[in-house]
Every structure is written in C-alpha cells, then in structure tokens.
TORKOL-4160 file (C-alpha; in steps of 0.2 Angstrom, whole numbers, padded with zeros to 4 digits, m for minus):
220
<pt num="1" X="m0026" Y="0194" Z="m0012"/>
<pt num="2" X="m0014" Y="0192" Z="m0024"/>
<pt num="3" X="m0011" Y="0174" Z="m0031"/>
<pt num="4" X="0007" Y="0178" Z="m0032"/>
<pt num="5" X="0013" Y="0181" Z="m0013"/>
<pt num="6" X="0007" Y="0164" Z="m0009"/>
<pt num="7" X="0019" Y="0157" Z="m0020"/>
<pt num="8" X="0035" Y="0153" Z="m0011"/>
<pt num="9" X="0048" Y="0140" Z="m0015"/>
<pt num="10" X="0059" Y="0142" Z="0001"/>
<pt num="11" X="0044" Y="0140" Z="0012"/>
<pt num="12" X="0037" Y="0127" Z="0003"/>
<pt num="13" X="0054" Y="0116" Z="0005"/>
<pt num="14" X="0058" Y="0120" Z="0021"/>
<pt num="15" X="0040" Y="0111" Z="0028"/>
<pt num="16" X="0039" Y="0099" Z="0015"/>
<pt num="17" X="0058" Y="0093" Z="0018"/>
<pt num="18" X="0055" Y="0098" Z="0035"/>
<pt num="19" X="0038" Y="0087" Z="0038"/>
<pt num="20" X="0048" Y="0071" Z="0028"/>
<pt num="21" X="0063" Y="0072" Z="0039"/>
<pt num="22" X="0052" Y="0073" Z="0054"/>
<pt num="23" X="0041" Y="0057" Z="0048"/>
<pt num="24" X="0057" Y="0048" Z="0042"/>
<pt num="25" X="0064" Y="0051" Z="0062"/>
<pt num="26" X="0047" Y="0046" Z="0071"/>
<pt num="27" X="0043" Y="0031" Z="0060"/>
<pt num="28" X="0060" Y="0023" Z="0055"/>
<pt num="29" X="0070" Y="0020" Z="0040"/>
<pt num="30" X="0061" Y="0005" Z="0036"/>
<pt num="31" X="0043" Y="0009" Z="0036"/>
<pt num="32" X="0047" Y="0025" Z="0026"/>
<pt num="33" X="0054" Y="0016" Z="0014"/>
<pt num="34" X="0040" Y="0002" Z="0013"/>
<pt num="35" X="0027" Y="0017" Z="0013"/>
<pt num="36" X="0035" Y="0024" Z="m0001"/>
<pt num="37" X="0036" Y="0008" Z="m0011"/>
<pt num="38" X="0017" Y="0007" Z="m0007"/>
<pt num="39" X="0013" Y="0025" Z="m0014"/>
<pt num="40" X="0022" Y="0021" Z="m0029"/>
<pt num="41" X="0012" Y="0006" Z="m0031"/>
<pt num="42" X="m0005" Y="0020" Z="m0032"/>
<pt num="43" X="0001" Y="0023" Z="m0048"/>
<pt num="44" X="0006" Y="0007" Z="m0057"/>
<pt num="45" X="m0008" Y="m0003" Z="m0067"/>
<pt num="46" X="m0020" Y="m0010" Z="m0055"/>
<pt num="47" X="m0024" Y="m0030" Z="m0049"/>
<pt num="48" X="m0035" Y="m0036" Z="m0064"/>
<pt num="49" X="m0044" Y="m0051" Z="m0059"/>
<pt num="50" X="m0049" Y="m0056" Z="m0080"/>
<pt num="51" X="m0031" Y="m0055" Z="m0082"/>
<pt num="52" X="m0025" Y="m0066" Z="m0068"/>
<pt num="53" X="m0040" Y="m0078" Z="m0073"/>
<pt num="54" X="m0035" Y="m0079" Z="m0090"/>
<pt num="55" X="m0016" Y="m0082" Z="m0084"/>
<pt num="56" X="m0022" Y="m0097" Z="m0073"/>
<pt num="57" X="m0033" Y="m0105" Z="m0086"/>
<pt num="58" X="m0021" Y="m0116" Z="m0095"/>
<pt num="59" X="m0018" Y="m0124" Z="m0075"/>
<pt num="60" X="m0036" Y="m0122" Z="m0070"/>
<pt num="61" X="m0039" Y="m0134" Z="m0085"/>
<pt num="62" X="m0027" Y="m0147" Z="m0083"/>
<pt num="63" X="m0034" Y="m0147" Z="m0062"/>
<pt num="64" X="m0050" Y="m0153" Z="m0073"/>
<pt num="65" X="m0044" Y="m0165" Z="m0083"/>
<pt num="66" X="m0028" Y="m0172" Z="m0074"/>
<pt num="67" X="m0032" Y="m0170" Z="m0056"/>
<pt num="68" X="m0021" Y="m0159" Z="m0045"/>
<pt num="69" X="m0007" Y="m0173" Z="m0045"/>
<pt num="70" X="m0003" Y="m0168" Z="m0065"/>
<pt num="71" X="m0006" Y="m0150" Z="m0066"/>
<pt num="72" X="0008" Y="m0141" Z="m0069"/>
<pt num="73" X="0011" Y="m0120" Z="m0064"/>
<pt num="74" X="0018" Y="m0105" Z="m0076"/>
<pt num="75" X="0022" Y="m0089" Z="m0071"/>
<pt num="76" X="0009" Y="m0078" Z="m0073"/>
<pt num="77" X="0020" Y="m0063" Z="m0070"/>
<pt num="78" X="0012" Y="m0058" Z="m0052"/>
<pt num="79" X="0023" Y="m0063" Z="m0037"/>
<pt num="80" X="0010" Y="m0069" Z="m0023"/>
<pt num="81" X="m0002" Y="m0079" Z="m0038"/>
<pt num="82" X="0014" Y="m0086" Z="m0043"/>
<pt num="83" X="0020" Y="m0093" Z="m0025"/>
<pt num="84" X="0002" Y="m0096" Z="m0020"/>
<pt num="85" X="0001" Y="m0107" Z="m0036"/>
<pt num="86" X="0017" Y="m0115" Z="m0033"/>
<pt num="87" X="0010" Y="m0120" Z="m0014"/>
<pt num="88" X="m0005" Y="m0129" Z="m0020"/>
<pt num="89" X="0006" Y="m0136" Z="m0036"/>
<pt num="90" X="0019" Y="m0144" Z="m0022"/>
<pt num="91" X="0007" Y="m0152" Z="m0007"/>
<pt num="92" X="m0006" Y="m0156" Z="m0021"/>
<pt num="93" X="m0020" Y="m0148" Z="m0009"/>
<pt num="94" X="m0034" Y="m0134" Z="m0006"/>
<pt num="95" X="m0030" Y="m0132" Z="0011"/>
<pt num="96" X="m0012" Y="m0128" Z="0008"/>
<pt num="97" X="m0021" Y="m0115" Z="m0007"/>
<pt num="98" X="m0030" Y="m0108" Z="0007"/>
<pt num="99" X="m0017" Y="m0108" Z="0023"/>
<pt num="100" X="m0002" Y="m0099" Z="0008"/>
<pt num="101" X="m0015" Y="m0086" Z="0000"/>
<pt num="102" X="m0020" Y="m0080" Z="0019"/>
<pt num="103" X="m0001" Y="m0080" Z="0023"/>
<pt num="104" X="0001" Y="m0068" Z="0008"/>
<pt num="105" X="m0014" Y="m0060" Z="0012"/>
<pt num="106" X="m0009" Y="m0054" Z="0029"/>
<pt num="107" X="0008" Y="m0046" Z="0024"/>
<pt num="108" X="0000" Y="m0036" Z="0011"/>
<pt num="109" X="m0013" Y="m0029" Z="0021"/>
<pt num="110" X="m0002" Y="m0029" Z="0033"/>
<pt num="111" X="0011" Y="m0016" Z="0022"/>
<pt num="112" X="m0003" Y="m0006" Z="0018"/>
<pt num="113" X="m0009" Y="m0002" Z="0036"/>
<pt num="114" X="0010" Y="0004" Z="0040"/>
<pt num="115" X="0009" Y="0015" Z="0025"/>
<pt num="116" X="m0006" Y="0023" Z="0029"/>
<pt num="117" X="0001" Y="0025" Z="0048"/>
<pt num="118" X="0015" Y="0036" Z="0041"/>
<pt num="119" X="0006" Y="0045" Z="0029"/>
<pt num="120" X="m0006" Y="0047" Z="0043"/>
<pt num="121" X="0008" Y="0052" Z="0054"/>
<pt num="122" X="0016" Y="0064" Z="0041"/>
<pt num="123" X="0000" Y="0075" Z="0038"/>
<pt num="124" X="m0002" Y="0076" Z="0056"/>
<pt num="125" X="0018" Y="0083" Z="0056"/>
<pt num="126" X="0015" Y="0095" Z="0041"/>
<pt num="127" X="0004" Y="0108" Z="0051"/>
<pt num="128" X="0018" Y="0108" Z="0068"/>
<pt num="129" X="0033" Y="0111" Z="0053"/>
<pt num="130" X="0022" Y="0123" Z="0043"/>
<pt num="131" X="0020" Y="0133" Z="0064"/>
<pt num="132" X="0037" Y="0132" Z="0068"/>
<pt num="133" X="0040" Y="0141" Z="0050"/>
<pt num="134" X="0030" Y="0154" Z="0055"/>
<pt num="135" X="0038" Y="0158" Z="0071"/>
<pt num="136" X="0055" Y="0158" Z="0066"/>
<pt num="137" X="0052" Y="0170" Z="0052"/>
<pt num="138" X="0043" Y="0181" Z="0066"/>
<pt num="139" X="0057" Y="0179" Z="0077"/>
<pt num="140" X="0067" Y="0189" Z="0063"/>
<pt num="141" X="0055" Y="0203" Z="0061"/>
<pt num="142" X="0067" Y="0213" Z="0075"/>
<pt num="143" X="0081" Y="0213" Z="0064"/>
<pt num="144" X="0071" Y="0218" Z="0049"/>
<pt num="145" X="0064" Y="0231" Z="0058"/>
<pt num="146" X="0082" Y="0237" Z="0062"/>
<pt num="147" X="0085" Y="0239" Z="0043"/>
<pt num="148" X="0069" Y="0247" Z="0039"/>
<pt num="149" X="0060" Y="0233" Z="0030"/>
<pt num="150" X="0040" Y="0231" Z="0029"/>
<pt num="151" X="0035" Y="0222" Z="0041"/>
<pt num="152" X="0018" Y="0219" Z="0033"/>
<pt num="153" X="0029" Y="0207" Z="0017"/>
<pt num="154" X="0039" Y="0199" Z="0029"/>
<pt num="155" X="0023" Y="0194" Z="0039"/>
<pt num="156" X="0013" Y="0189" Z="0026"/>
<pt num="157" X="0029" Y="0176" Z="0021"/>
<pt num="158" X="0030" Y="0170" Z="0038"/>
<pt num="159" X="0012" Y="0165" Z="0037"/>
<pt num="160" X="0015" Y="0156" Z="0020"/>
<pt num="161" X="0021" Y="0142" Z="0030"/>
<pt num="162" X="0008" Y="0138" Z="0042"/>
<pt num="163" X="m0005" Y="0138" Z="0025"/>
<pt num="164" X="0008" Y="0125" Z="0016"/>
<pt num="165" X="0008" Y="0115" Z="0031"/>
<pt num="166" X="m0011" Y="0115" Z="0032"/>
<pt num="167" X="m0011" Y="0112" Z="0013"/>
<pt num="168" X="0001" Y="0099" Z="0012"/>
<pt num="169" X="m0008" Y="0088" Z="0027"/>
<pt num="170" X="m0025" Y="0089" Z="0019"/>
<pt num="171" X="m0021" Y="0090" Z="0001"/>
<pt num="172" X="m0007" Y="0078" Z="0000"/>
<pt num="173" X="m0003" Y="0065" Z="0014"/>
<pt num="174" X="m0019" Y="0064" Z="0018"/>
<pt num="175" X="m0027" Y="0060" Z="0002"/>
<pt num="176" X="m0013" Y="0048" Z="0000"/>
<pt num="177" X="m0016" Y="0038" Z="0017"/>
<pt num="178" X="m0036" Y="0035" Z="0009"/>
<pt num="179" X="m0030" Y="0031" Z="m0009"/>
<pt num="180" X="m0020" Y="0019" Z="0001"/>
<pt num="181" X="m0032" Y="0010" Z="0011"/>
<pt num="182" X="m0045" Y="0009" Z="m0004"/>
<pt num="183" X="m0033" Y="0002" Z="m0015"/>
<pt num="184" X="m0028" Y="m0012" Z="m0002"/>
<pt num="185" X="m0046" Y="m0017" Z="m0001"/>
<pt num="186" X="m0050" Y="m0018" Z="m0019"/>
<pt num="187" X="m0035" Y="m0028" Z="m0021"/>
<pt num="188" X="m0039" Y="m0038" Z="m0008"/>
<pt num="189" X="m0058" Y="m0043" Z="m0014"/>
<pt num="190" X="m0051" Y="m0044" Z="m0034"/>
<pt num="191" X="m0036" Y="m0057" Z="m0025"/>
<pt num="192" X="m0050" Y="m0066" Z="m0016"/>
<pt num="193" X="m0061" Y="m0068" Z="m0028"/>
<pt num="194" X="m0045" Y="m0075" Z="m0039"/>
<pt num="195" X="m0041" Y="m0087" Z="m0026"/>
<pt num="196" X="m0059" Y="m0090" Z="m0022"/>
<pt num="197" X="m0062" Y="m0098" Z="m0042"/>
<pt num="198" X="m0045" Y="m0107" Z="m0039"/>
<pt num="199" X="m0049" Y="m0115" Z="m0022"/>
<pt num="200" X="m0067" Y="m0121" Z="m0030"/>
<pt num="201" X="m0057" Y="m0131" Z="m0046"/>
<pt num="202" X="m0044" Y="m0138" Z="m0033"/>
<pt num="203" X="m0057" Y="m0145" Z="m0021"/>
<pt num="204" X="m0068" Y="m0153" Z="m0036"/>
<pt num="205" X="m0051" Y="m0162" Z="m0041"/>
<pt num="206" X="m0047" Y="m0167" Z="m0024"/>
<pt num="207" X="m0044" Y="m0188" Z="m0026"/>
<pt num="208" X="m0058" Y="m0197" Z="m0019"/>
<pt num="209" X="m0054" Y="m0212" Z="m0009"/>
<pt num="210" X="m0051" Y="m0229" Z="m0015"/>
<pt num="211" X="m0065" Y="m0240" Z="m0009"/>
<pt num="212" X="m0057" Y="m0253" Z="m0008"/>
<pt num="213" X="m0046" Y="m0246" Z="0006"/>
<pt num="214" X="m0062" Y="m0237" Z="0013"/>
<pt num="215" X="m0070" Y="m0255" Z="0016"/>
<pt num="216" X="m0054" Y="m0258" Z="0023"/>
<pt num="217" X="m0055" Y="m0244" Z="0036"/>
<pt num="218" X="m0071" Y="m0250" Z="0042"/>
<pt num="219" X="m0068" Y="m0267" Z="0041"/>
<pt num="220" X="m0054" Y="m0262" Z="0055"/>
C-alpha cells in the first residue's frame, strides 16, 4: 500500500464538510454552536480548584470574622464563582449558596450533555457521508470507462471516502464526545468541592438566635 493514495484533499472535504453540514441540519444552529463553544472550551486552561480557593480567601476570611452580614465579594475572574458568590453575598445565606451553585450546575452539565449529543450524532453522520462518497464516485466509473481511464485509481479514490469517514467518526467526533464528558465531570467534582469548602465557612457564620427572643418564642 502506498501511503500516498490515501491521501486525498477533495475527499477529505467533501465528508468532513459534508458530515458538518449534515449535523448542523439534524441538530440545529444553536446546539452546533453551543457544542462548538464547549469543544473550544477542551483546550482552554482547566477549572483549578487552589486557584478559585486562593481567589475566595480574602471573603472566606471576613465570613470568619465579620459574619455573613459584612463580608464583601470580588471578582474572582470566573463567571459562575462570581454569581454564585454574589447569591450568598445578597440573601446572606447558605441555602441560597446552595439552591444558586445547583442552578449553575445543572446548565453546565446541562451544555455538555447537548455537545456530546451532536458530536455523538456527528460520528454517527461521518461513516453514511464517507458511503455516499463512495457511490457517487462509482457512479462515474461508466464515463471513465468511456474515456479509457483505469478503473483500478478511480476505484481506489472512491473508496478513500468511506475509510475518511470511518476515520473521522472514530478518530475525531468521537474522541471528542469522551474528552467532553470527562471534562464536565472533573469540573463538576473540582466546582463541588469549591462550593462544598465555601458552603462549610457560610454555615459556621450563620447568626445564631437572640435568646432573648428565643425565651420569647416559647414563652408564646
């Protein structure tokens, strides 16, 4: 086998381009376009729980010595710490912390699962655009055989797009659809445990009753 006939730029357009389109049109525009913002995500730094501690620390410490009614947020720099933050720093309260990082929570993982739906539908495209390759370049073997051409190029091209197909489902969409998945649950158990050391200094500030309104209370 020569390395160089299975190289094949036309081919190799026509069922990637082709296997895109076709995902674009059974998925919609807006999952497409959210996948893709997720894939591009695959190769941005990663969620670094130190970091996000070490950005929380100067608030963590005045939840320990001011309570939760004094504490003041900063930015931190990433978008659902920062509005999470901001929830607990407005109602003054681990349940909100809680009920907001869940809220987050679900439309991330949420946005993962839909990308790995369309990579997943993509790779399952690739092989059908990589066939119908094939067939229309045999459906021109009659007119190459009118002009005398070999028949034994023309067929090895043809097949060239069935093995890009079978190569870009396994080696590429496919692939992607897991590095997508494991990176939404490591994010997930780094945000947790973030939110987890976060919740524990909110609840230990939580104000304590008056007892003098507790006597109160029972006195009723």
């Amino acid at each position: 086998m020569i390395p160089s006939s299975l190289i094949d730029p036309v081919a190799l357009a026509l069922v990637l381009g082709g296997t895109c389109a076709a995902t674009l049109l059974r998925c919609g525009w807006r999952e497409s376009r959210e996948a893709l913002a997720v894939i591009t995500r695959l190769f941005r730094p990663r969620f670094d729980p130190a970091s996000a501690r070490g950005a929380l620390a100067g608030f963590v410490q005045r939840i320990d010595t001011d309570g939760l009614m004094r504490a003041e947020p900063r930015a931190t720099g990433d978008r659902e710490i920062d509005e999470v933050v901001a929830d607990l720093a407005h109602a003054r309260s681990p349940d909100v912390l809680a009920m907001s990082f869940e809220a987050h929570r679900q439309q991330r993982l949420a946005a993962s699962q839909r990308a790995g739906w369309v990579l997943s539908q993509a790779a399952e495209l690739a092989p059908v655009l990589g066939l119908a390759g094939t067939l229309v370049a045999l459906g021109q073997l009659s007119g190459l055989a009118a002009e005398g051409s070999e028949f034994a190029g023309a067929i090895g091209n043809a097949v060239t797009t069935t093995l890009y197909g079978l190569v870009i489902a396994n080696f590429l969409f496919g692939p992607l659809a897991g590095a997508v998945a494991r990176q939404s649950a490591a994010e997930d158990a780094a945000r947790r445990d973030v939110m987890d050391w976060l919740a524990l200094h909110a609840a230990a500030a939580r104000p304590h009753l008056d007892p003098t309104s507790t006597q109160r209370k029972h006195a009723a």
